[in-house]
TORMARLUM-601397 format. One line per 2 residues: number of its first residue (from 0); for each residue x, y, z of C-alpha. Coordinates in pm, whole numbers. Each point is the difference from the previous one (the first is absolute). Example, Ala and Ser with C-alpha at 12.3 -4.5 7.8 and 13.67 -1.06 7.14 Angstrom:
BEGIN
0> 1230/-450/780; 137/344/-66
//
This chain:
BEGIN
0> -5770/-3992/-8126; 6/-161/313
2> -71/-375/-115; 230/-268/61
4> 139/14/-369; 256/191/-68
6> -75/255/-323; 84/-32/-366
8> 342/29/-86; 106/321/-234
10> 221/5/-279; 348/51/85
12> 103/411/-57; 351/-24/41
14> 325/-154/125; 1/-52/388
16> 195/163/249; 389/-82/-118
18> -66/-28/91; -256/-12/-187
20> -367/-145/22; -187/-67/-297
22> -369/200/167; -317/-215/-221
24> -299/151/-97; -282/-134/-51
26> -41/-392/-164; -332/-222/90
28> 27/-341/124; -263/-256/-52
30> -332/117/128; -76/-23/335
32> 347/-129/117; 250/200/176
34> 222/179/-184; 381/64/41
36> 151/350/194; 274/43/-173
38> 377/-43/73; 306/248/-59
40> 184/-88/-310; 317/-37/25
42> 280/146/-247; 329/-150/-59
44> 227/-7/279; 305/-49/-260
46> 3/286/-200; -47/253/267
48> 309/-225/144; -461/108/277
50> -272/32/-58; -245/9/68
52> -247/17/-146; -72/322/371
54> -27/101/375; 74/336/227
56> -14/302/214; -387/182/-136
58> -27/-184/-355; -275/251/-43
60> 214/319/-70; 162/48/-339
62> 316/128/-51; 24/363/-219
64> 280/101/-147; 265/260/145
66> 193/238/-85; 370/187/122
68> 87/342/98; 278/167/189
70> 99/-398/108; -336/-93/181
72> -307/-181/-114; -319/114/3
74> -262/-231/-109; -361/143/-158
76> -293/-155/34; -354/43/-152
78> -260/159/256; -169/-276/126
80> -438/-27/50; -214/-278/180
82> -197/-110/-290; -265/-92/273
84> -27/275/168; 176/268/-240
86> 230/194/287; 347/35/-112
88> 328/161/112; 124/357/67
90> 311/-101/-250; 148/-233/-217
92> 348/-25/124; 200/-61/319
94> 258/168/82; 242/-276/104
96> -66/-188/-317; -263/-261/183
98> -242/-144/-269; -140/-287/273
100> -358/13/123; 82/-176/316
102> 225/326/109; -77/308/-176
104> -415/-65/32; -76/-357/127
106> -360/20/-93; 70/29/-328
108> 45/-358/-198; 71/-86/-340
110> -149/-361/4; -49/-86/-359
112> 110/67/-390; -233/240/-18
114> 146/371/-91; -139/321/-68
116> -266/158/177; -72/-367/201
118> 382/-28/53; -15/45/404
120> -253/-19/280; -7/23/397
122> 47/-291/136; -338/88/209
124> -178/84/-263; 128/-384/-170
126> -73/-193/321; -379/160/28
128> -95/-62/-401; 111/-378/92
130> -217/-1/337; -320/171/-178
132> 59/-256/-293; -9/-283/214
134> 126/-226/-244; 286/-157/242
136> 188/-214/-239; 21/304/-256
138> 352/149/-54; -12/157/-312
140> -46/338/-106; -327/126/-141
142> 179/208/-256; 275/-204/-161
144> -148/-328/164; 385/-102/56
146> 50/-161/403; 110/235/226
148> 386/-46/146; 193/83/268
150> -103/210/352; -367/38/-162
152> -28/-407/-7; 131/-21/272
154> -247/217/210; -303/-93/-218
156> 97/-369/47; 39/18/379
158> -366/178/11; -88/-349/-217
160> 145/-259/231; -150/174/305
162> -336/56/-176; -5/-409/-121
164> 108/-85/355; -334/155/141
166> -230/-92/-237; 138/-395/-42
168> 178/-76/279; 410/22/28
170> 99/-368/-252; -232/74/-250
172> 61/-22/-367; -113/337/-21
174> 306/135/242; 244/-215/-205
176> -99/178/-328; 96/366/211
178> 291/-131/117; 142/-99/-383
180> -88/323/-114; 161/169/356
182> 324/-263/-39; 48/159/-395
184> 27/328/171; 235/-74/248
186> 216/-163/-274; -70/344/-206
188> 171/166/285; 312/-208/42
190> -157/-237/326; 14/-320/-179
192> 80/-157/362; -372/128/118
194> -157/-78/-364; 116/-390/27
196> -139/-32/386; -333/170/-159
198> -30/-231/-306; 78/-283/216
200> -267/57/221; -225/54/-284
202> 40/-303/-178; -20/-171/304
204> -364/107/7; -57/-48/-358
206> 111/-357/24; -215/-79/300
208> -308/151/-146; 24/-129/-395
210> 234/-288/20; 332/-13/-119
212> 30/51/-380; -272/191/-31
214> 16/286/-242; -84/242/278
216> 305/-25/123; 230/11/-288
218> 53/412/49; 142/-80/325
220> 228/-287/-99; 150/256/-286
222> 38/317/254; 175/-259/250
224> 219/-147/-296; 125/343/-76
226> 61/73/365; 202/-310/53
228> 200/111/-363; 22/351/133
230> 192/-155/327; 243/-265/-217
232> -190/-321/11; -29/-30/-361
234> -97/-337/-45; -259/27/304
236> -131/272/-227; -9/-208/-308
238> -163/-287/174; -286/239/140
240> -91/106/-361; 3/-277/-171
242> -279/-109/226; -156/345/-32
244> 34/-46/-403; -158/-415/34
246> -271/172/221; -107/268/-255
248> 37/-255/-340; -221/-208/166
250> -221/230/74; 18/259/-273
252> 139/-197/-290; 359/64/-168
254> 38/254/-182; -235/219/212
256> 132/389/122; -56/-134/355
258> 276/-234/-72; 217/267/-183
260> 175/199/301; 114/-359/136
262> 166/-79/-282; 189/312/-2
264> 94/-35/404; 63/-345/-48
266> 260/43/-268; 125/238/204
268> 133/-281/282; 154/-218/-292
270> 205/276/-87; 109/80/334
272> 85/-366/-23; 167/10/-280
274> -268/-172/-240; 38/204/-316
276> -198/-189/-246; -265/-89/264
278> -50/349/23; 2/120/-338
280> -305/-276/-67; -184/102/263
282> 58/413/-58; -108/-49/-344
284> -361/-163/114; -68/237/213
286> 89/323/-251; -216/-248/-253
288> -277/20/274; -19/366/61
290> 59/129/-379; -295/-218/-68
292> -211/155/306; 85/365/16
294> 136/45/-356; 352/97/-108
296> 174/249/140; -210/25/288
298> 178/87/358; -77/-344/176
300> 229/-175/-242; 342/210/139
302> 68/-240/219; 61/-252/-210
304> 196/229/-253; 199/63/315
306> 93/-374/49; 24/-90/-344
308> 269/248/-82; 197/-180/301
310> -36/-312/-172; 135/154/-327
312> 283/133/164; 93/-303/140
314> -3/-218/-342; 180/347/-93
316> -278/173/-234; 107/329/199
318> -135/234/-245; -357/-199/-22
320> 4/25/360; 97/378/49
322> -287/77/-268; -284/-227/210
324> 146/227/266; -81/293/-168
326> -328/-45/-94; -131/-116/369
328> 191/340/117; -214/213/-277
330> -320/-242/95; 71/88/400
332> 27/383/-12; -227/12/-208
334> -233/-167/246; 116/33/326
336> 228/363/-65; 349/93/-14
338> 163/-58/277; -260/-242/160
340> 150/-288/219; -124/-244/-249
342> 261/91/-260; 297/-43/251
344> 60/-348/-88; -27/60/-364
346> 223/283/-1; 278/-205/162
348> -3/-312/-227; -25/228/-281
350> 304/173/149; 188/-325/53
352> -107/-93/-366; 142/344/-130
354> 361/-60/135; -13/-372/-145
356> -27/202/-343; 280/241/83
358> -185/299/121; 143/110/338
360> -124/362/5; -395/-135/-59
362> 21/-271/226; 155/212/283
364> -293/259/-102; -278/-278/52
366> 138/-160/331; 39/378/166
368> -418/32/-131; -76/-345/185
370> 189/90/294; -143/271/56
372> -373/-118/-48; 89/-261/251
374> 153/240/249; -333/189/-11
376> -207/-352/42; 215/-156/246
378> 214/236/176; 416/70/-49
380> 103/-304/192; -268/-296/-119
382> 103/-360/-69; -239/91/-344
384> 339/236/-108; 281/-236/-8
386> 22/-172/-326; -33/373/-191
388> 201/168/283; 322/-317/-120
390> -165/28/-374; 86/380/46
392> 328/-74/143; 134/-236/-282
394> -99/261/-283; 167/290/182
396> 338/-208/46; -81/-78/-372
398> 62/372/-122; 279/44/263
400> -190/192/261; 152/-196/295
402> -116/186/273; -364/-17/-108
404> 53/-429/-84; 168/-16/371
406> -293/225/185; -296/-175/-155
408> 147/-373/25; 23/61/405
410> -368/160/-22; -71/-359/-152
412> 175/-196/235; -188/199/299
414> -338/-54/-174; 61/-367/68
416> 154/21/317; -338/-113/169
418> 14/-375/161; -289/-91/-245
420> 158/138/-297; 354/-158/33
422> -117/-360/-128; -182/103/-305
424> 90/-40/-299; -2/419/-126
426> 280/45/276; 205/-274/-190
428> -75/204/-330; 98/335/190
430> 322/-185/133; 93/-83/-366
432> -70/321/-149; 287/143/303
434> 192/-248/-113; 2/110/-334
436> 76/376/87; 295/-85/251
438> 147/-223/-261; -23/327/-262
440> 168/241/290; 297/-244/21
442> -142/-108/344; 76/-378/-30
444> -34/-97/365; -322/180/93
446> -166/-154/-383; 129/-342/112
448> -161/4/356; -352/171/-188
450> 45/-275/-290; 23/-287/311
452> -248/116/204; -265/30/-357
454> 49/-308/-70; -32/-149/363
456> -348/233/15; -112/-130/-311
458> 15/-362/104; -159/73/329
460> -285/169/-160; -66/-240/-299
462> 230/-330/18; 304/-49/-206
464> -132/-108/-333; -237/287/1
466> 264/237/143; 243/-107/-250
468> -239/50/-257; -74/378/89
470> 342/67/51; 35/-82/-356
472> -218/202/-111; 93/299/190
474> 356/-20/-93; -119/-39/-376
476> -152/326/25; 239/167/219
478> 232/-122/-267; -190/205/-253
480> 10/294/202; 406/-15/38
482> 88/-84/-346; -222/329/-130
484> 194/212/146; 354/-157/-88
486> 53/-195/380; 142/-328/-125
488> 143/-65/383; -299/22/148
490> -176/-237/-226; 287/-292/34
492> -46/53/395; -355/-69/-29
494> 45/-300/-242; 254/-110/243
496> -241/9/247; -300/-151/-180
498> 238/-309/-96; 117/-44/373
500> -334/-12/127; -70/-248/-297
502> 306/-243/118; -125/29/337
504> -329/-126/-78; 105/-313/-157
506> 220/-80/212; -265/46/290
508> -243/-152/-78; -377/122/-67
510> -142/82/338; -366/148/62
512> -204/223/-267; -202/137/358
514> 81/344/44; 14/91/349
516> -263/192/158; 78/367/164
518> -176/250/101; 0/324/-153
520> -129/187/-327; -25/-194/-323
522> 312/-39/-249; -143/157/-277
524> -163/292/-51; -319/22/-44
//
């Protein structure tokens, strides 16, 4: 485990972080040639309007449900057992309503899918299996064989680097393999700042030690695309995969898994650019790829279920899309668990699909289940909350609750208030989703200034063609939204505003398709 070739890459599980990372399993290279780590796969940034495909506060705890009496909550919890060591706790709930193993018993982790009995363990108990294994490179779980996320990669990863630093000296290969998997985690946990400077330094060694273009460092280039995408330099993102996809065709053949999970993230950067068709055709392989590997119906394919409903929404197949939606939700619990962070970005384009067909009280259902998944994950004030948080806002103001549409729109508007989050391109989507609600409360001034300023983010984030190109798009569905439920007003606003932003393009001219880089969390997300 401690050669200079990184290990084989596993089949993809599920969407990324999202967020929203599409975890492999396990897929052979050619013999005796390094094989790929894989890379988060991303989910559609539109529809969740993200994600992302993923990233947090402990993504190892699991939300449970709650329930309400005499105007408090109290949240239950099973009673949870190290499955190493087989101690468990005095009770199984707290009484302030805390289900979070990094405050009511921080040795306690929940690290992986798996649930029952094998659920939890101390995070002790995880870190000495991992030592006495003394396989460095091996994240996965020995039960569900599923990598493990979060505060337990982290830690475990950590013990890797420091372990590949003694044995092989500080630039080895070996150290740049521990700090992909150790950059993934800090991504996982919201610090895609950290995760970039990591994956940087790591293909840095890669390159020096195997030459650049070499498949060993094809992981790396796909973790740093996603990091660049995750901080609004889109078509820095798209330029990194494409290599990463050339590398791995070259290597692996087309029409190989390995390749399958770069499809999928690479569509995902022509859609945030606006590249419909481009990313329909290259959706569609990779679905093709997967069905053929793992079978139909398998959970490695939600991902691209995910994104392909997007892409049916947009040629305006809603209800094709709101069924692929449906079937990766029922493929995700079924796997991962209700309630698991993996489903948030499902539940919130299905949501968002759901009030395109009419259905306000379902899609205000679904967005209130996704928020509060993510609150869990990430905490109540994380950049990860803003697009359901304005999502949330738009469908209350939709059924009239105006107090609700007002509070959760200025939660959004917070959520982005962070210097790296004010360029990217989900703050433009949040911006136009306020718009939308101020132009429904009669508020024409404050819609106008949000309307301005989306547009003016949108353009910073992704260029004007590809701005005006998602501001189509948005409005389109916004306009689906509006007309449902009888809001003709709000609908000739936005169609007012998409054909503005239309005239001002031509008479502008076409400037740069470069987003601009910023530093912060990704746009989507997983």
């Amino acid at each position: 485990s401690s050669s200079a070739s990184p290990p084989p890459t596993a089949p993809p599980a599920a969407k990324p972080l999202d967020l929203g990372a599409d975890m492999l399993g396990h897929a052979e290279g050619a013999a005796q040639t390094p094989a790929l780590q894989p890379a988060p796969q991303l989910t559609r940034v539109m529809l969740q309007g993200i994600a992302g495909k993923r990233a947090p506060c402990c993504p190892d705890e699991t939300p449970t449900d709650s329930t309400r009496s005499g105007g408090s909550t109290m949240r239950h919890r099973e009673l949870r057992v190290c499955r190493f060591c087989l101690d468990g706790e005095d009770s199984g709930s707290d009484s302030d309503g805390a289900f979070s193993g990094c405050e009511s018993c921080p040795e306690f982790v929940h690290p992986c899918p798996c649930r029952g009995s094998s659920k939890f363990v101390h995070m002790d108990c995880l870190v000495q299996h991992f030592v006495a294994q003394g396989e460095w490179h091996n994240f996965r779980c020995p039960t569900c064989k599923q990598p493990y996320e979060g505060r337990a990669l982290c830690q475990l990863a950590e013990i890797s680097r420091a372990r590949m630093v003694s044995e092989h000296g500080p630039t080895a290969p070996q150290v740049a393999h521990s700090l992909c998997y150790l950059a993934q985690a800090h991504a996982q946990l919201g610090n895609i700042r950290k995760s970039k400077e990591l994956l940087e330094k790591g293909l840095e060694m890669s390159e020096a030690h195997f030459g650049k273009g070499h498949v060993a460092t094809a992981a790396t280039l796909a973790e740093l695309a996603s990091a660049h995408g995750k901080m609004g330099d889109v078509q820095k993102q798209k330029e990194l995969l494409e290599s990463c996809l050339e590398i791995k065709e070259l290597h692996f053949g087309k029409g190989h898994i390995n390749t399958a999970v770069t499809l999928n993230n690479l569509a995902t950067a022509h859609s945030e650019l606006g590249n419909v068709h481009q990313e329909k055709a290259l959706l569609e392989r990779s679905l093709e790829i997967k069905e053929r590997h793992y079978g139909r119906g398998h959970v490695s394919t939600t991902a691209a279920l995910v994104n392909l409903a997007g892409v049916y929404s947009e040629l305006g197949d809603v209800e094709r899309g709101k069924q692929l939606l449906q079937k990766s939700l029922e493929l995700e619990e079924r796997h991962f668990g209700v309630g698991h962070v993996e489903t948030a970005i499902t539940l919130n384009n299905l949501a968002l699909a759901c009030g395109e067909s009419g259905d306000m009280t379902v899609m205000r259902d679904l967005l209130q289940r996704s928020l509060k998944i993510k609150e869990r994950h990430f905490g109540y004030e994380h950049q990860e909350l803003c697009l359901t948080l304005a999502n949330l806002g738009m469908a209350c103001a939709a059924v009239n609750d105006h107090a609700s549409a007002k509070e959760f729109c200025a939660r959004a508007l917070r959520a982005c208030a962070a210097p790296e989050a004010l360029r990217s391109r989900r703050h433009g989507v949040v911006l136009l989703r306020t718009a939308s609600v101020h132009f429904a409360l009669g508020e024409a001034f404050l819609a106008a200034d949000a309307a301005s300023r989306s547009v003016a983010t949108l353009r910073q984030a992704l260029g004007r063609s590809a701005s005006s190109r998602v501001l189509a798009l948005e409005c389109t569905r916004m306009s689906r939204i509006w007309t449902a439920v009888g809001r003709p007003d709000v609908v000739r606003h936005l169609h007012e505003l998409r054909d503005l932003d239309k005239d001002s393009q031509h008479s502008g001219g076409e400037s740069s398709e470069s987003g601009s880089e910023t530093e912060g969390v990704r746009t989507v997300s997983i």
